[in-house]
C-alpha positions as a Markdown table, in Angstrom:
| # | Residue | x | y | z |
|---|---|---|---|---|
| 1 | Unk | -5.3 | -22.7 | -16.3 |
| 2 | Unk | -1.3 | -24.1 | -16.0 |
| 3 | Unk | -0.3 | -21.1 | -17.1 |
| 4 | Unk | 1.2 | -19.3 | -13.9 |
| 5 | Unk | 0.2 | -16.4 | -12.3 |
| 6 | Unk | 3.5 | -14.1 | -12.7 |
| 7 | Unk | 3.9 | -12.0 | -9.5 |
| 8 | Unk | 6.6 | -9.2 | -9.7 |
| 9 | Unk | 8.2 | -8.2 | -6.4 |
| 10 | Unk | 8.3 | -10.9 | -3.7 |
| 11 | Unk | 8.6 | -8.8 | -0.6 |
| 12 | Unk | 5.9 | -8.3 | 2.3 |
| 13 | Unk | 2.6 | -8.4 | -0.4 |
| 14 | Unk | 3.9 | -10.0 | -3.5 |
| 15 | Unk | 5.7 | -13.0 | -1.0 |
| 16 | Unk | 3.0 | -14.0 | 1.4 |
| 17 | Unk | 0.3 | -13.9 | -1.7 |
| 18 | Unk | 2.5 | -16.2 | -3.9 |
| 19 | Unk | 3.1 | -18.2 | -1.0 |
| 20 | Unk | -0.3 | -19.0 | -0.6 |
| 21 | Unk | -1.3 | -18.9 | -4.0 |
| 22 | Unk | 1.5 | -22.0 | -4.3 |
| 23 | Unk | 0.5 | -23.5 | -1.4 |
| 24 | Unk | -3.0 | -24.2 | -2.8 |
| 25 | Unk | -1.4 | -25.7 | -5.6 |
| 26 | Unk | -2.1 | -22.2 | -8.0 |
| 27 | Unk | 0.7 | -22.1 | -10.5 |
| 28 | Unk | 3.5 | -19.2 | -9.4 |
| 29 | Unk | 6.3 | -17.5 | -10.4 |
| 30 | Unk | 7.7 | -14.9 | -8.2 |
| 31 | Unk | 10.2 | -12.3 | -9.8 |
| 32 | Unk | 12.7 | -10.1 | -7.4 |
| 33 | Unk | 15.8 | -8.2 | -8.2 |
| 34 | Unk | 16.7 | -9.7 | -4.8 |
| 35 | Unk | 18.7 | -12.3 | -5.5 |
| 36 | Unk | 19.4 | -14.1 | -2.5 |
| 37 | Unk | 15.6 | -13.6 | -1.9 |
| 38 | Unk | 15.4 | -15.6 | -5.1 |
| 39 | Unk | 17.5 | -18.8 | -4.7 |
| 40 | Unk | 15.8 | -19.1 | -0.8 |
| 41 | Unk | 12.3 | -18.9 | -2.1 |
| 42 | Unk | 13.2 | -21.5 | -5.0 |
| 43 | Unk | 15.0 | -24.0 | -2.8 |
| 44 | Unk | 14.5 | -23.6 | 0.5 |
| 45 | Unk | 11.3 | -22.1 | 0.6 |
| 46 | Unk | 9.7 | -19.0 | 1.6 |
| 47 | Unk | 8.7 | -18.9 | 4.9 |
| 48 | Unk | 5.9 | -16.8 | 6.6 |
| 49 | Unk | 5.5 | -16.3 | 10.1 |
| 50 | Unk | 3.8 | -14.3 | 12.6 |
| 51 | Unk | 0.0 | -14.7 | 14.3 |
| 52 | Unk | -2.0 | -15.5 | 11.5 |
| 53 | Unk | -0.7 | -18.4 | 10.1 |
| 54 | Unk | 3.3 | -19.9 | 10.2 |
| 55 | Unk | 4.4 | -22.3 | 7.4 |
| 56 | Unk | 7.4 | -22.7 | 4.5 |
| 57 | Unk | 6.7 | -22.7 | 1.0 |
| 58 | Unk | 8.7 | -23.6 | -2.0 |
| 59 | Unk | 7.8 | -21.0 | -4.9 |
| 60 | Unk | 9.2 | -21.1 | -8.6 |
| 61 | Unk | 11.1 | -17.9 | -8.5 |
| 62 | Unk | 13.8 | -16.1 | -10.7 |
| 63 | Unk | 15.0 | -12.9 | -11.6 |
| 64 | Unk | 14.4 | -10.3 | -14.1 |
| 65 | Unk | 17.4 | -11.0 | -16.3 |
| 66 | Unk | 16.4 | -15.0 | -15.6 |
| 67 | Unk | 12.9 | -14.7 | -16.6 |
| 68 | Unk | 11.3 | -15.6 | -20.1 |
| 69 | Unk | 8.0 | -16.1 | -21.9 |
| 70 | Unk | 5.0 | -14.1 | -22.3 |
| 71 | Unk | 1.9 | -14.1 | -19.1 |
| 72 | Unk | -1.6 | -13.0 | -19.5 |
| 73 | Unk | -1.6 | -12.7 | -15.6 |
| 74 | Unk | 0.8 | -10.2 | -13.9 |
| 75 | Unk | 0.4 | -9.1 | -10.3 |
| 76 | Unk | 2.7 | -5.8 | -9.5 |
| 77 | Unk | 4.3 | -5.7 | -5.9 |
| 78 | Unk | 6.7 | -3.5 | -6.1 |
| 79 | Unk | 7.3 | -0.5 | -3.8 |
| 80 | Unk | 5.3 | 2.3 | -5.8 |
| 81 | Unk | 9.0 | 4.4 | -6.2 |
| 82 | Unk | 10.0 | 1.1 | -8.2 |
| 83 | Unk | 6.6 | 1.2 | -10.7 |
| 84 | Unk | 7.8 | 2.8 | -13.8 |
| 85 | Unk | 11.0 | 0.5 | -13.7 |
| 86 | Unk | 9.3 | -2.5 | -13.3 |
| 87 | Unk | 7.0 | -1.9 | -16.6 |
| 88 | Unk | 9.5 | -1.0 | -18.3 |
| 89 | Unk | 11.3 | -4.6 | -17.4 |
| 90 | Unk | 7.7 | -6.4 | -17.3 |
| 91 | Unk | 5.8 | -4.9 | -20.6 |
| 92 | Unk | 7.6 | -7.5 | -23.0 |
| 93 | Unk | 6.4 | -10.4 | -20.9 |
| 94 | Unk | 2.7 | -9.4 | -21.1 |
| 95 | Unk | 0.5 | -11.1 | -23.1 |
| 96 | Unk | -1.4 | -9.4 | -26.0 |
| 97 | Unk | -4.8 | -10.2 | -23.9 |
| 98 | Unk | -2.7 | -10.1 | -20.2 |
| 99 | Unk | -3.3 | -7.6 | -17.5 |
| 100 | Unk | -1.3 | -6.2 | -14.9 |
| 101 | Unk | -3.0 | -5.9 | -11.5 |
| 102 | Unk | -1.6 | -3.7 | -9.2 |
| 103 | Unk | -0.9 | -5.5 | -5.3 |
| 104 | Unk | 0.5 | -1.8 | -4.3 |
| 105 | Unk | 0.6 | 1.0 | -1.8 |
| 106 | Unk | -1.1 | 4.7 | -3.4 |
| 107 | Unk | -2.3 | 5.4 | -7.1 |
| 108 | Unk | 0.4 | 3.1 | -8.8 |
| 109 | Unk | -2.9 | 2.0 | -11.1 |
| 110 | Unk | -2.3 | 5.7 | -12.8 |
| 111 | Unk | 1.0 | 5.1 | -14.4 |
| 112 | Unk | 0.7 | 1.2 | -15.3 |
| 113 | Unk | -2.5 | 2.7 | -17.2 |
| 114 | Unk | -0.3 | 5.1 | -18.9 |
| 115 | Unk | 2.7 | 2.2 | -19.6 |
| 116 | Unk | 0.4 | -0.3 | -20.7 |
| 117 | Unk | -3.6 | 1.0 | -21.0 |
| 118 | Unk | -6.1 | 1.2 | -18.8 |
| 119 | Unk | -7.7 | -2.2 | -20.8 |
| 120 | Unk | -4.8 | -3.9 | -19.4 |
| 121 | Unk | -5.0 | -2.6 | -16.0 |
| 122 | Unk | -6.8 | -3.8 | -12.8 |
| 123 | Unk | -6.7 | -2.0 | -9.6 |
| 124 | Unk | -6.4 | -4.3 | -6.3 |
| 125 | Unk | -6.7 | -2.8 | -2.5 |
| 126 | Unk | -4.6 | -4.3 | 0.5 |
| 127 | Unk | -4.1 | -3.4 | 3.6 |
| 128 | Unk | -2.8 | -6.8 | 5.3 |
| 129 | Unk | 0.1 | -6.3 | 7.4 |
| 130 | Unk | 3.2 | -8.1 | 6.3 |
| 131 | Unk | 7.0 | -6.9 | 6.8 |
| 132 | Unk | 9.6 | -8.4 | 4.2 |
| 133 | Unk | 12.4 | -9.9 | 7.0 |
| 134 | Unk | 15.0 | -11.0 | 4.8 |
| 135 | Unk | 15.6 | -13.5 | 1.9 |
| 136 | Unk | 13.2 | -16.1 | 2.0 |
| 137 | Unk | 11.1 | -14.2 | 5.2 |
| 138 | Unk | 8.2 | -12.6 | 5.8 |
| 139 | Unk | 6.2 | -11.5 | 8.5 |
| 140 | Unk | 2.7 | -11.6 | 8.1 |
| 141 | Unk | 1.2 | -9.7 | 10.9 |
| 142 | Unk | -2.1 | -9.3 | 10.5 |
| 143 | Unk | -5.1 | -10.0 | 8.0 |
| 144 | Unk | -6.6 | -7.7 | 6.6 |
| 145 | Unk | -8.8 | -6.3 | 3.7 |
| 146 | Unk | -8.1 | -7.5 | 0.2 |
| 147 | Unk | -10.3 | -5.8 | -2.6 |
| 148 | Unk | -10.3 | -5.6 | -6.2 |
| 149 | Unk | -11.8 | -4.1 | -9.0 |
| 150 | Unk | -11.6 | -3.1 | -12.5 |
| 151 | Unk | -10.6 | 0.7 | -13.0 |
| 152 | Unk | -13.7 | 1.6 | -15.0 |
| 153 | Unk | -16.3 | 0.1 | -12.5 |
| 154 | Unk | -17.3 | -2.8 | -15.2 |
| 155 | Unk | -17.8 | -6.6 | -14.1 |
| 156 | Unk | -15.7 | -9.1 | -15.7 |
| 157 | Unk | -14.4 | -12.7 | -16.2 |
| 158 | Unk | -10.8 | -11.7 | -15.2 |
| 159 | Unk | -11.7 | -9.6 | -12.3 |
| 160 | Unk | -13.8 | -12.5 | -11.0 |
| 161 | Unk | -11.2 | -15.0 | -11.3 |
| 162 | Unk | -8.6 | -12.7 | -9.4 |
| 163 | Unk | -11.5 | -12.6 | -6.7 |
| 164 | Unk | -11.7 | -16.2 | -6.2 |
| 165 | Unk | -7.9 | -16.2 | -6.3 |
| 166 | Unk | -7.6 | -13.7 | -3.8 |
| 167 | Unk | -10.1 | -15.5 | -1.5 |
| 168 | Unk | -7.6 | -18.6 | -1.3 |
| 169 | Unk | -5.7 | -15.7 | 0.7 |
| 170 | Unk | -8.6 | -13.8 | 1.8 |
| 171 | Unk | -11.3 | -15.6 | 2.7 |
| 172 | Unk | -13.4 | -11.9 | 3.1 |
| 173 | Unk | -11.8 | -10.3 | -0.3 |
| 174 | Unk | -14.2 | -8.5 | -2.0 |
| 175 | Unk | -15.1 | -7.6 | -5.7 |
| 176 | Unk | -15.8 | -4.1 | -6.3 |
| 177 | Unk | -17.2 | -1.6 | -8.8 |
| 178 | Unk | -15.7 | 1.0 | -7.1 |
| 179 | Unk | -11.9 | 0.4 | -6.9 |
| 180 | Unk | -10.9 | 3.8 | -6.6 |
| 181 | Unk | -13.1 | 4.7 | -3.8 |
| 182 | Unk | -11.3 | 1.9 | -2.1 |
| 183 | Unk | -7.5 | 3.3 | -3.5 |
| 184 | Unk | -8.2 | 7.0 | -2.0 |
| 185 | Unk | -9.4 | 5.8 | 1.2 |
| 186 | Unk | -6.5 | 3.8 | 2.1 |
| 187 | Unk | -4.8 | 6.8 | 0.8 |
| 188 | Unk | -6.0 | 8.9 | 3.6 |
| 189 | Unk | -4.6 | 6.1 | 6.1 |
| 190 | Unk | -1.6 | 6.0 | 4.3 |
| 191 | Unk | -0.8 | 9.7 | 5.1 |
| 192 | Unk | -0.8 | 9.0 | 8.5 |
| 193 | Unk | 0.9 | 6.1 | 8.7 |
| 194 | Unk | 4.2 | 8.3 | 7.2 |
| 195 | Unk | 3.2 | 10.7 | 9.7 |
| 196 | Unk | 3.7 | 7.9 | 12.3 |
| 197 | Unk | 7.2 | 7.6 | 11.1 |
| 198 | Unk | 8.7 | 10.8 | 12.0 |
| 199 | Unk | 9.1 | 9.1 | 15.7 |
| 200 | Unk | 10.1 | 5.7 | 16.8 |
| 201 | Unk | 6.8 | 5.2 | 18.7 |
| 202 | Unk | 4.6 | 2.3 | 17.4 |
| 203 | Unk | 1.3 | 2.8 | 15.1 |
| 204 | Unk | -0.6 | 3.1 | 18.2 |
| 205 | Unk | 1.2 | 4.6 | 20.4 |
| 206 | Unk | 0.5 | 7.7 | 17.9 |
| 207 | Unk | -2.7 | 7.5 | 16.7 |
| 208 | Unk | -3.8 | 7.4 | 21.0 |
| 209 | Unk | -1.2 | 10.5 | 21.8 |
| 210 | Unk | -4.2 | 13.2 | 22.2 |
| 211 | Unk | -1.5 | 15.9 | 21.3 |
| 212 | Unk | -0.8 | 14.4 | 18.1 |
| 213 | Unk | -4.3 | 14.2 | 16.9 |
| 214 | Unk | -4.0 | 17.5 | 14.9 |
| 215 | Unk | -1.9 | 16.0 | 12.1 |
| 216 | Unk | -4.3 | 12.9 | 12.1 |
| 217 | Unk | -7.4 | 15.2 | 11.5 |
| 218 | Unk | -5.2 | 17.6 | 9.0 |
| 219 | Unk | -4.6 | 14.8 | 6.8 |
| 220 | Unk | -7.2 | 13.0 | 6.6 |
| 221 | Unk | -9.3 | 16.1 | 5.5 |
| 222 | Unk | -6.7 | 17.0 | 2.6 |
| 223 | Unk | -6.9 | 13.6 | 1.3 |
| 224 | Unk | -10.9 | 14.0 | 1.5 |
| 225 | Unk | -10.9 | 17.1 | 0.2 |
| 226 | Unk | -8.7 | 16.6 | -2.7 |
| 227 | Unk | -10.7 | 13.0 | -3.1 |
| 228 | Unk | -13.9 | 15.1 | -3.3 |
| 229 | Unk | -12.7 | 17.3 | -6.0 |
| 230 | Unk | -11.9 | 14.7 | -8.2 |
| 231 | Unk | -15.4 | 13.3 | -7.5 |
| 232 | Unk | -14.1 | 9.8 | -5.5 |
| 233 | Unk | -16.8 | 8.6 | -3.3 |
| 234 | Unk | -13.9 | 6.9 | -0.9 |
| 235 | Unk | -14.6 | 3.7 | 0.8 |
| 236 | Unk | -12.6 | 2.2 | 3.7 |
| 237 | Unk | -11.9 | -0.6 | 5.4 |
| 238 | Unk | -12.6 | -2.3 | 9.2 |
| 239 | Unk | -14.5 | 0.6 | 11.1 |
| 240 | Unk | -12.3 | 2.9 | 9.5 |
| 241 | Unk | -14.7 | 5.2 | 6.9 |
| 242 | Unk | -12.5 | 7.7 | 5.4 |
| 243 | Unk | -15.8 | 9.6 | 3.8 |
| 244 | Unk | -15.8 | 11.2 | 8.0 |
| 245 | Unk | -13.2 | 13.3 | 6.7 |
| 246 | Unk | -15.1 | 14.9 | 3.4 |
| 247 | Unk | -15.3 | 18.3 | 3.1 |
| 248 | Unk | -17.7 | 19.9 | 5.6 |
| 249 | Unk | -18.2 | 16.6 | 8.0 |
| 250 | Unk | -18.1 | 17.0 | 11.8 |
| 251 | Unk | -15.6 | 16.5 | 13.7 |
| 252 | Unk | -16.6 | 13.5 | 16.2 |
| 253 | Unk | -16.7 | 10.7 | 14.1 |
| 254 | Unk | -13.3 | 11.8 | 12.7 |
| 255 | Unk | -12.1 | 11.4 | 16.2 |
| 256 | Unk | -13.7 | 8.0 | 16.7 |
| 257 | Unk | -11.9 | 6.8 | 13.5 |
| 258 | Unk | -8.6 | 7.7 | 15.3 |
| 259 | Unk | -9.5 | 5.6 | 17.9 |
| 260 | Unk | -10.4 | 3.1 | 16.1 |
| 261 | Unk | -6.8 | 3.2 | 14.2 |
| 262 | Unk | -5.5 | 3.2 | 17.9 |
| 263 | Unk | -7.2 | 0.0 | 19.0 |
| 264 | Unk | -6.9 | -1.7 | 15.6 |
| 265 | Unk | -3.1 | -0.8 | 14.8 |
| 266 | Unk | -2.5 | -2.1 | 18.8 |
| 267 | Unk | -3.7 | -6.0 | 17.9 |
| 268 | Unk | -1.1 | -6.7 | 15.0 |
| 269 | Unk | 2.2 | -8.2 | 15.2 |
| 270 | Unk | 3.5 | -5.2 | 12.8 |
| 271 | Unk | 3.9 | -2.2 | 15.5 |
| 272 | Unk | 5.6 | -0.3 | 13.2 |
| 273 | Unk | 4.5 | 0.5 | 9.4 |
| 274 | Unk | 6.9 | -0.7 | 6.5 |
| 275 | Unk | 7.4 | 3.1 | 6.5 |
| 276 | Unk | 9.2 | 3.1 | 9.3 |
| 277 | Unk | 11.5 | 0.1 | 8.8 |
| 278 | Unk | 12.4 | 1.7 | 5.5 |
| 279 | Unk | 14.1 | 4.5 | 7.2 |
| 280 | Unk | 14.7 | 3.0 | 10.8 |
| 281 | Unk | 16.0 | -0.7 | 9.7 |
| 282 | Unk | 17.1 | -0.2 | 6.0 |
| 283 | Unk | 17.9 | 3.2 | 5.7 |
| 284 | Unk | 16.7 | 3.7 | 2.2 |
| 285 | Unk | 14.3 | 5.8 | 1.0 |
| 286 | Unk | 10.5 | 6.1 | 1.4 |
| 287 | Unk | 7.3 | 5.9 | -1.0 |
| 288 | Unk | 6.8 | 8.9 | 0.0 |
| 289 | Unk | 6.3 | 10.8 | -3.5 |
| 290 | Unk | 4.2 | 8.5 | -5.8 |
| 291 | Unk | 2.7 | 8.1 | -2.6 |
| 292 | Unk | 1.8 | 10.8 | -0.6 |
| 293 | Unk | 3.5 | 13.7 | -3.0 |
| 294 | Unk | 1.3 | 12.6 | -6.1 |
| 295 | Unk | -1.9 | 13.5 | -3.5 |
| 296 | Unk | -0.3 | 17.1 | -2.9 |
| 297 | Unk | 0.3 | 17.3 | -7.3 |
| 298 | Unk | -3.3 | 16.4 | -7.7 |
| 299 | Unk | -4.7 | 18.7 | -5.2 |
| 300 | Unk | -3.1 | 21.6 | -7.0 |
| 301 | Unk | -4.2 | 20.8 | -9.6 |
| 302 | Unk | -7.8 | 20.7 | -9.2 |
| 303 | Unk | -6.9 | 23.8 | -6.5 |
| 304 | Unk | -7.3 | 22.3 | -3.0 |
| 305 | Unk | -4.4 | 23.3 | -0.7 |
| 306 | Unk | -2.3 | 20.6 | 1.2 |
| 307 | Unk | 0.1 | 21.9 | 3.8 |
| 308 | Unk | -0.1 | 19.3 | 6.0 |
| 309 | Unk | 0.8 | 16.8 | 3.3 |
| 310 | Unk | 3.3 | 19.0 | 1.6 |
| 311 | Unk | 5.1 | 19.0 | 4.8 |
| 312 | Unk | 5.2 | 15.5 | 5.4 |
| 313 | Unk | 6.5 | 14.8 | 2.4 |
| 314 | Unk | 9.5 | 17.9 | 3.1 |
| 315 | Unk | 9.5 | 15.9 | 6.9 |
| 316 | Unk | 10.1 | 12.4 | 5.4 |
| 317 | Unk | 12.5 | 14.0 | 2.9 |
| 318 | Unk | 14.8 | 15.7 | 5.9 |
| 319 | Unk | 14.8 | 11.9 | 7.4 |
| 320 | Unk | 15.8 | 10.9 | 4.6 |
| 321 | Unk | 18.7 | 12.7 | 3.8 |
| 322 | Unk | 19.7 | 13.0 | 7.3 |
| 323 | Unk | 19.1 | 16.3 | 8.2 |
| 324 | Unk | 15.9 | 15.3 | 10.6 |
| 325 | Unk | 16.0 | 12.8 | 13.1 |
| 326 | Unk | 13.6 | 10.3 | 13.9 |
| 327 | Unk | 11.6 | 11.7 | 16.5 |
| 328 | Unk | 8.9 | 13.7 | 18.4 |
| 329 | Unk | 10.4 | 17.0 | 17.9 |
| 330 | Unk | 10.0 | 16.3 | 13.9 |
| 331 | Unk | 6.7 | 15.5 | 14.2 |
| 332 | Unk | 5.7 | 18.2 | 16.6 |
| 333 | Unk | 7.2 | 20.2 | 13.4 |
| 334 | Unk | 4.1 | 18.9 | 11.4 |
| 335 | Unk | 1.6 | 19.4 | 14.8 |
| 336 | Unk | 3.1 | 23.0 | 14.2 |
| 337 | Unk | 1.7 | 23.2 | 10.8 |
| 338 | Unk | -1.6 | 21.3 | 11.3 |
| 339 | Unk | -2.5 | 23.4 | 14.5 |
| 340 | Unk | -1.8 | 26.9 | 12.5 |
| 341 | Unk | -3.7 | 25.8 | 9.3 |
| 342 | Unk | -7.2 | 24.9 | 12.0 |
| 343 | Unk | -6.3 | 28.5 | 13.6 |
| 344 | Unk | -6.5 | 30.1 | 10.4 |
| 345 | Unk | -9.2 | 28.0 | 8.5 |
């Protein structure tokens, strides 16, 4: 198929896939709102660095005001605060038969279903690490696991071809009839990675602090409880099994996944989560609602109480808007919380 594969968002996921994808001669055409990002990835190339793999790519790229025509294949890479503005530009340049597969961070794969149905939806875990530099750089940090599925657990033709796709980047992808299993067990790593924010320590500098490991354990057992509600058998990734922190489990192995996020987040060239150069480097503000907040809706809805997450999200908020630093005594705010909720559970 000529036709390219239209990839909206070219920063740390949508970037490094296109410039692979174009590299192995897969037709590409990157869209950013970014527009010196733009003109460096259509002249001079986009270049990807870092321990994996270093090389300069020229991609077809333009923005939304340049683009035109109609594509059946649409990968989303915006930041998940950016979703519902993205549709709305993207929807007239999906096919009748296209899809939009969603390259994201949280439960993005919700609202695209509701902008454009679930038929045309397809639901896509990674957890590579890759930092958007500047125009025309990445940083690719680490590999990682790529995974996709469609959101009713079916096989099909399209889903297999975005597999073998995503294998030209990920040699391991996977293709799974569980998507959502895989979406709410990153989730559970997600929340602590915004947790790991609050400071200016690295990934693993937090997840090895022993006095920290009460928010670690907090979270992870709100995202499995509210996971377990909604009747999400949650898969993970690496050694990392995010069903240790379902409702009821012991609490050993939930320690050994901590360690485990120690010693895995210490061997990447990304110290810090994209979290934290949001509010560290750019100053702008986080994912942290469609994120992290949306976990915290659902949960009261189905009547599972998150503290822990709805003070992250109040945490990530006072950062923000200025009124927190970045540092340990705003996370010892959140150890706070997590160690009263144990006493009193």
């Amino acid at each position: 198929m000529n036709e390219p594969i239209l990839i909206w968002g070219a920063g740390a996921i949508g970037g490094t896939l296109g410039a692979y994808w174009a590299r192995a001669g897969v037709p590409v055409l990157l869209v950013d709102v970014v527009a010196e990002h733009v003109e460096a990835c259509r002249s001079q190339g986009l270049a990807i660095s870092g321990p994996v793999e270093a090389f300069r790519q020229v991609v077809p790229a333009v923005t939304p005001e340049e683009l035109e025509g109609r594509y059946r294949r649409v990968v989303l890479a915006v930041k998940a605060g950016a979703t519902e503005a993205a549709l709305a530009a993207l929807k007239p340049h999906l096919a009748d038969d296209g899809f939009v597969l969603s390259a994201q961070n949280g439960l993005n794969e919700l609202a695209i279903a509701k902008a454009v149905g679930e038929q045309r939806t397809m639901g896509c875990f990674v957890n590579f690490g890759a930092d958007w530099l500047g125009p025309g750089e990445i940083l690719y940090g680490n590999r990682g696991a790529v995974v996709v599925g469609e959101l009713g657990g079916s096989t099909s033709e399209r889903a297999a071809e975005m597999h073998r796709l995503l294998r030209l980047f990920e040699p391991d992808a996977v293709l799974t009839d569980n998507i959502w299993g895989y979406l709410w067990g990153k989730l559970a790593y997600g929340a602590m990675l915004f947790a790991t924010a609050l400071t200016g320590d690295s990934m693993s500098v937090n997840f090895a602090d022993p006095a920290r490991l009460p928010v670690w354990l907090a979270l992870g057992r709100e995202v499995g409880a509210v996971a377990a509600k909604r009747g999400i058998a949650s898969l993970g990734f690496g050694e990392f099994d995010p069903m240790v922190f379902a409702p009821g489990a012991p609490e050993k192995p939930q320690i050994a996944a901590i360690a485990w996020l120690a010693d895995y987040t210490s061997r990447t060239a990304k110290t810090h989560s994209g979290i934290w150069r949001d509010l560290a480097v750019r100053k702008r503000k986080t994912e942290v609602d469609p994120q992290i907040g949306i976990i915290a809706t659902l949960g009261r809805e189905a009547g599972v109480a998150t503290p822990a997450l709805e003070t992250l999200v109040a945490l990530i908020h006072d950062i923000e808007e200025g009124r927190r630093p970045m540092a340990f005594e705003t996370l010892k705010v959140l150890i706070d919380r997590c160690r009263s909720v144990s006493t009193a559970a």
